[in-house]
N, C-alpha and C positions, 0 to 999 in steps of 0.2 A: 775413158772409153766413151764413145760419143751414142747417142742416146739412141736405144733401136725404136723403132717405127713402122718396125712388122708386128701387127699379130703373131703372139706366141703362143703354145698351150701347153708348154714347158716349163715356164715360169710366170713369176708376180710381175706385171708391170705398171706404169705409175702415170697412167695416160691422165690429162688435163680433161677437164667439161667440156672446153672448147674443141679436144682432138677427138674423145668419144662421141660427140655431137658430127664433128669430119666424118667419123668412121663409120657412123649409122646409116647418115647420107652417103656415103659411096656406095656402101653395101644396098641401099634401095628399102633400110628398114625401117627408115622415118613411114614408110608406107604397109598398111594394113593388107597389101599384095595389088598386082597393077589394077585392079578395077575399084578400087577403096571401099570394098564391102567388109566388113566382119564376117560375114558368112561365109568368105573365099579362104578362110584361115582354117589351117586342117590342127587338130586336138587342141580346137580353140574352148576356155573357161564355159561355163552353163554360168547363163547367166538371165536375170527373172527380167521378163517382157514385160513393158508398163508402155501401154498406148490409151488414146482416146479415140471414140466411134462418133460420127455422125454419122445419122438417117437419111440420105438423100429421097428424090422421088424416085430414081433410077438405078441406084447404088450407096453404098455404105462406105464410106471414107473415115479409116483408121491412121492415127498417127501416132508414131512415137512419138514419147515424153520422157525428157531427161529425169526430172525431180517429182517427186507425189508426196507431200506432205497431209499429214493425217494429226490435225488437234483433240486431243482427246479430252479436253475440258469443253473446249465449245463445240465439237462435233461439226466441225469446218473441214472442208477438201480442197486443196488447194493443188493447181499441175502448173510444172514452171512460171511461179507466181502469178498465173491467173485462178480465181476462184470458181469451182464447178460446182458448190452445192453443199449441204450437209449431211452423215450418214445418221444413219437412226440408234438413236443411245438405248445402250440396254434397259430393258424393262425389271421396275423390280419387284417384289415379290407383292403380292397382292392377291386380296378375295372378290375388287368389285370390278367392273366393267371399268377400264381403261380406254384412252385414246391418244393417239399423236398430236402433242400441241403446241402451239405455239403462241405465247401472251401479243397482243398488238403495241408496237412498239420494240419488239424483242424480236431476234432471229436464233437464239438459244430453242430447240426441239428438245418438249421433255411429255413424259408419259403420263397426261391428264387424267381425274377423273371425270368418266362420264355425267354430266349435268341428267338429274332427273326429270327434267321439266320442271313446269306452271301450272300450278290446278287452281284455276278461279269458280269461286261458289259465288251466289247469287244470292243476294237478301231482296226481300220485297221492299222492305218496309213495314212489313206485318209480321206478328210475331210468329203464325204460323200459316202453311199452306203458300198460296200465291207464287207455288214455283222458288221456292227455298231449298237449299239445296240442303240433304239431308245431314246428319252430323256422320252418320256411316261412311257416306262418300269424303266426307271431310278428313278422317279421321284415317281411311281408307291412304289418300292422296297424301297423306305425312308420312302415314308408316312406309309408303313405296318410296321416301326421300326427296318428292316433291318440295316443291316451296309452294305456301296456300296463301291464296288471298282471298278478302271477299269483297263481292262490286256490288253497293246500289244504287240505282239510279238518281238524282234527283234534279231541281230545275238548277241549268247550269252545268250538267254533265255528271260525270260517274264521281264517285267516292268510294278509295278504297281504303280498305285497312288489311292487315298483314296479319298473322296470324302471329303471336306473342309466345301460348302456352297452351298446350293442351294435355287431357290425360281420359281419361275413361269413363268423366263426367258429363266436360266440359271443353269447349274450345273459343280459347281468349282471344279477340282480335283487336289491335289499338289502332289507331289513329292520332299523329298532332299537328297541330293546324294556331295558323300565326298569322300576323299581318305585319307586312315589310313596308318600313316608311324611313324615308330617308337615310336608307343605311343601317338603319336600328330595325332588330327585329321583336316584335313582343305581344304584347295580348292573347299570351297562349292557352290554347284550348285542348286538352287529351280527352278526348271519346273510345270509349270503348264500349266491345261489341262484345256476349258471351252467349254462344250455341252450344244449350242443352243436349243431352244426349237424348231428351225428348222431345228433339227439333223444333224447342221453341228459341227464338231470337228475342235478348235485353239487352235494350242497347243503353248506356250511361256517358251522361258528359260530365267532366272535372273541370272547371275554370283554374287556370292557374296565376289569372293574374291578380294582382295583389292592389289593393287598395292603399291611397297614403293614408297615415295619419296628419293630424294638424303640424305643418310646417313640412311635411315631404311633397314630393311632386314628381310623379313615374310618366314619363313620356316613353312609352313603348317598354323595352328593360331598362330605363337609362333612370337611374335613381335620383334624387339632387333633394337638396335641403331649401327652403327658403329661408334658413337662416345660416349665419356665417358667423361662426366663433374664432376671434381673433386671438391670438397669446402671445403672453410677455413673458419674453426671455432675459434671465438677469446671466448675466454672467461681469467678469473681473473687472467691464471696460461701464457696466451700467446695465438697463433694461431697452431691450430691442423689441418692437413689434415690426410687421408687415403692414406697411403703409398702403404698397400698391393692394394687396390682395384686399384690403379695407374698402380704398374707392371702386374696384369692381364692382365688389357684393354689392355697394350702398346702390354705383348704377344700373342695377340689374334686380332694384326694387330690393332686394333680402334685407329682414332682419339683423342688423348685426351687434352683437355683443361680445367683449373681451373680457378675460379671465387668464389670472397669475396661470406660471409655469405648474404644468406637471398634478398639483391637485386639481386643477378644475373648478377652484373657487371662482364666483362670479365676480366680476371688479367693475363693470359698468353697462350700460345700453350707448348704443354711436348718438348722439344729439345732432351731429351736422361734419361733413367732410368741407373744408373750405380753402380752393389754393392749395396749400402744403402744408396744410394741419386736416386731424380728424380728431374732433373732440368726444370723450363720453365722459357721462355722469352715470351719478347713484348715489343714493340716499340707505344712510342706517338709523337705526330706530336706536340702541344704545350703544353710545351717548349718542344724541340726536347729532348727526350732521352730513355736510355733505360732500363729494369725492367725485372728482374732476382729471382726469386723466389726457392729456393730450400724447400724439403721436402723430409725428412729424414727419415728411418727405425722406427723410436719411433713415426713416425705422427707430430714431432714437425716443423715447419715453420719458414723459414724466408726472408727477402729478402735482396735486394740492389739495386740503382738506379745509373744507369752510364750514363752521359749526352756525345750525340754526338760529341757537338765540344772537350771535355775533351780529351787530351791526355798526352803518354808519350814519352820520348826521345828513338829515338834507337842509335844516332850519330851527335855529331858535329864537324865539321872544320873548320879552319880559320889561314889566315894568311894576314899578314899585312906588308906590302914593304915602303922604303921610298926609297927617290930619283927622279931625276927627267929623263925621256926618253923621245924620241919627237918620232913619228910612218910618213915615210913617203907614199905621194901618188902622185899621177899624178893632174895636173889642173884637168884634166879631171874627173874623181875620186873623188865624193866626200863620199865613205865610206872608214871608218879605224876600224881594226880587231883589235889593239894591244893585244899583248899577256905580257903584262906587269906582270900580278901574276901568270906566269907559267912557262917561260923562263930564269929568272936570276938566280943568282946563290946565291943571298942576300933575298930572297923567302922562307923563311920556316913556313911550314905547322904545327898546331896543332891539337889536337882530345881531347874528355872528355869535359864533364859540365864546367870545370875551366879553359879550353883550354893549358893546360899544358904538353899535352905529343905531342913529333915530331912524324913525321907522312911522310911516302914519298905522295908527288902530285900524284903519279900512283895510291898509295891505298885510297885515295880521291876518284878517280876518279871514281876506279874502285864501291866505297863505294854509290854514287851517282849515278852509271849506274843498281846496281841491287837494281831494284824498287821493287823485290817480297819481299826483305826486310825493307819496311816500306811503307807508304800510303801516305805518300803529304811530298813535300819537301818546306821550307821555303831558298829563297837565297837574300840575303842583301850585298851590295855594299856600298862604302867611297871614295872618293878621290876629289882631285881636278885637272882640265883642261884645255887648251888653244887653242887657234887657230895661227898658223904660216904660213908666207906666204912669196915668196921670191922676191915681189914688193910691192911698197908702196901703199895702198888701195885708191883712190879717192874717195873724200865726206863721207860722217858719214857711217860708216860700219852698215849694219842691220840684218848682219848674225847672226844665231847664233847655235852650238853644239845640236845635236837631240840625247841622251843614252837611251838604251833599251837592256834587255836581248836578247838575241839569243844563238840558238842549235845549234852546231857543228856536224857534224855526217860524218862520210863516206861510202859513197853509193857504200854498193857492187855491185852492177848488176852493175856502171859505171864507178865502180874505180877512183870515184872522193871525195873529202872532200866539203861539200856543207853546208850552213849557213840558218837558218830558222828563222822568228822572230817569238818572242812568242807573242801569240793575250794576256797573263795573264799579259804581263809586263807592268808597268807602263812607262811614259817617265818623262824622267831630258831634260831638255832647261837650255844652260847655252851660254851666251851673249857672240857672240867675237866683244869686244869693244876695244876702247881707243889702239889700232895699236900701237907699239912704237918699231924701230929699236934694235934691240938685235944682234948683230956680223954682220950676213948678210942677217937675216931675219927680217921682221915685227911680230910683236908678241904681240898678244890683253892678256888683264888681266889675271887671273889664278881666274877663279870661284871653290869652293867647290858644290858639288852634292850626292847624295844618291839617292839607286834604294830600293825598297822592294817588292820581290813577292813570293806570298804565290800555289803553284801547285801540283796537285794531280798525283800518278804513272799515273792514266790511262790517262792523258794529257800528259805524258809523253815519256809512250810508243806510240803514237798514234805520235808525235814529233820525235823518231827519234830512242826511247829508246828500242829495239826489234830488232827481230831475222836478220830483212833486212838490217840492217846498225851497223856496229860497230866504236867503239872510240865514242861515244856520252858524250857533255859535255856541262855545261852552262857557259856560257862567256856576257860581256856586247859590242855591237858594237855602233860605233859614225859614224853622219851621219852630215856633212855641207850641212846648209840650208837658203835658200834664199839668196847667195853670191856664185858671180861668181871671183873666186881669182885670176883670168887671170896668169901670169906667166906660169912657167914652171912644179912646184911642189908646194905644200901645206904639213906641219904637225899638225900632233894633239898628244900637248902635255898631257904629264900625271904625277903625282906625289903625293905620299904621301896615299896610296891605302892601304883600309882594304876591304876583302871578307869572307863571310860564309855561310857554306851550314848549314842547322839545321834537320837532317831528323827526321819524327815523323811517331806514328801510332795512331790511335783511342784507347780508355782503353778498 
């Protein structure tokens, strides 16, 4: 049956978009009626009128508007995506004076409170009178929810301060004030101001800034140490310090000292940054010595311990005489100087650890007078000696030989060579006993003796070894004691003689 294409109102028919689209258009329905108003349509829908009004000078020009959007969070109006304005948000519940606001920066309308104002009071500078403003009016101006301040004059302009706290005694006003330099701000000062409620004005300043102690240094707020504590970090691989952070501090003038991990114990003072080392030291008292820490460019650490008494050789001499010499003196006289290891001609000097090489006695001497080259000298003596007399002694002799070191020197201001005993030397007591006729003398046994004494440069120069006397030398002198050898002369023999100087320094 071929397909109808009359409107029917008898039956379903199954007409295409494209044929009801035909059918509209012939009928003239695509059209709102021939003048294309909505208005021209009879039991046309109610439907709600949305225009916009401008004000002319002459007339009022209203338009429809398709679309009216109304945002209910931000209070935005918007007609056919242009925007007209915002409507006003509900108010809400409230006891104080409100206002329509809006923050600067913000297009958001919300219901402010109203601002009470500014109540500025007036200080003289006196405590009372001179036009101060009352503490009633003050006290007055808060309770209405003003904000209070108070303004006094001085040279350079006003200064105010804010009101802090008040009550029904009393109204606190502060002030802080600073000085801004280079970014840093500090030297702060709080002033405050407190109006009696018997309208007197006391005013107080608080200094806030803070003094260093020894080794801080406050440049505005800006705190700093003049000293720099460096640490040692042990861990699996060894001990690591901060190299670089070391050469700063040192360039930047500071203090600086290192201390083990974690306790805080002190481990040295910096002695000197050099290249890609920075060395410290320090010294303990038991056992005496001393601790040396180096720290290297890599941060890696390490130390060494050198004990005080530890030393090493700068020089030794020695020489060894045999033979026997007797040294004359007067009865009266009883010291003997002999020059027995310096005077003969059978006296030869050696130097070096093994004593093996000659040596003249002048470069000895000279070797033991300059003390800037080593720090304590060590001198040791050998020989054996007598006592000789040229009458025969009555009753048991109970004299006997007194040896001890002694300095030579010659004294320029007197033009004299003068002999000093050293308080460092020890003494030899060697018996003159058992007297027995030898040619034309009496002559007591021949005792062996040894001296050892250990003396520092500066005991030395302080003896004789300096600029005020020259030829300074150590020698050993003999002294008869407790024996009066009556006669005419007495000697003191000597024989079989080893001496050595051993100069040293500390490590």
């Amino acid at each position: 049956m071929a397909k109808q294409t009359k409107l029917a109102v008898n039956l379903a028919q199954d007409f295409t978009d494209p044929e009801k689209a035909q059918g509209r258009e012939n009928l003239g329905l695509h059209e709102v009626a021939a003048s294309g108003d909505y208005d021209d349509l009879d039991n046309r829908p109610q439907l709600s009128e949305i225009t916009t009004t401008m004000h002319g000078p002459d007339e009022d020009y209203t338009t429809h508007v398709k679309h009216l959007d109304i945002d209910l969070d931000n209070y935005a109006l918007t007609v056919d995506s242009d925007s007209i304005g915002y409507y006003v948000p509900e108010i809400p519940p409230h006891e104080e004076e409100r206002a329509l606001m809006v923050d600067a920066g913000n297009m958001i309308p919300y219901w402010g409170i109203l601002p009470k104002g500014v109540f500025v009071a007036y200080w003289s500078g006196y405590a009372t009178g001179h036009g101060n403003t009352t503490f009633a009016e003050i006290k007055a101006a808060h309770d209405s929810g003003k904000l209070v301040i108070v303004r006094n004059t001085v040279i350079g302009g006003d200064v105010i301060r804010v009101l802090d706290t008040i009550d029904e005694n009393k109204a606190v006003f502060t002030r802080t004030s600073g000085v801004l330099s280079n970014g840093n701000y500090g030297n702060v000062a709080n002033g405050v101001l407190v109006v009696w409620a018997n309208d007197t004005y006391e005013a107080h300043t608080s200094n806030l800034s803070y003094s260093a102690g020894q080794g801080i240094e406050i440049n505005n707020n800006v705190i700093s140490s003049k000293i720099y504590v460096a640490e040692i970090i042990t861990d699996s691989d060894g001990d690591y310090c901060n190299f670089e952070g070391i050469r700063q501090a040192n360039n930047q003038g500071k203090l600086v000292f290192i201390k083990r991990q974690g306790d805080g114990s002190f481990a040295g003072k910096l002695k000197y940054v050099q290249n890609d080392l920075a060395l410290f030291d320090n010294f303990y008292a038991q056992p005496m010595r001393m601790n040396e820490i180096f720290v290297y460019s890599d941060n890696h650490v390490t130390a060494q311990t050198i004990y005080v008494p530890d030393s090493t050789l700068v020089g030794t001499y020695r020489a060894t005489r045999y033979g026997t010499t007797f040294w004359q003196a007067n009865s009266n006289n009883m010291n003997f100087r002999p020059s027995y290891m310096t005077t003969a001609s059978d006296v030869t000097w050696y130097s070096g650890e093994l004593g093996t090489t000659t040596i003249p006695l002048s470069d000895v001497i000279a070797a033991v007078a300059n003390t800037s080259n080593y720090q304590y000298l060590k001198v040791s003596v050998t020989g054996s000696i007598c006592h000789a007399r040229d009458n025969e002694p009555s009753g048991t002799p109970t004299g006997f030989i007194r040896a001890r070191f002694q300095v030579g020197r010659n004294n320029a201001a007197l033009g004299t060579y003068e002999y000093v005993e050293v308080a460092e030397s020890p003494y030899a007591h060697v018996d003159c006993d058992n007297y027995v006729l030898d040619g034309t003398f009496w002559r007591s046994n021949w005792h062996d003796f040894s001296l050892d004494m250990t003396i520092d440069r500066n005991r030395l120069k302080t003896l004789g070894f300096n600029s005020s006397y020259s030829d300074p030398f150590i020698s050993v002198g003999y002294e008869l004691v407790n024996e009066a050898p009556g006669g005419t002369i007495h000697d003191l023999g000597v024989r079989n003689m080893t001496m050595k100087f051993t100069l040293l320094t500390h490590l």
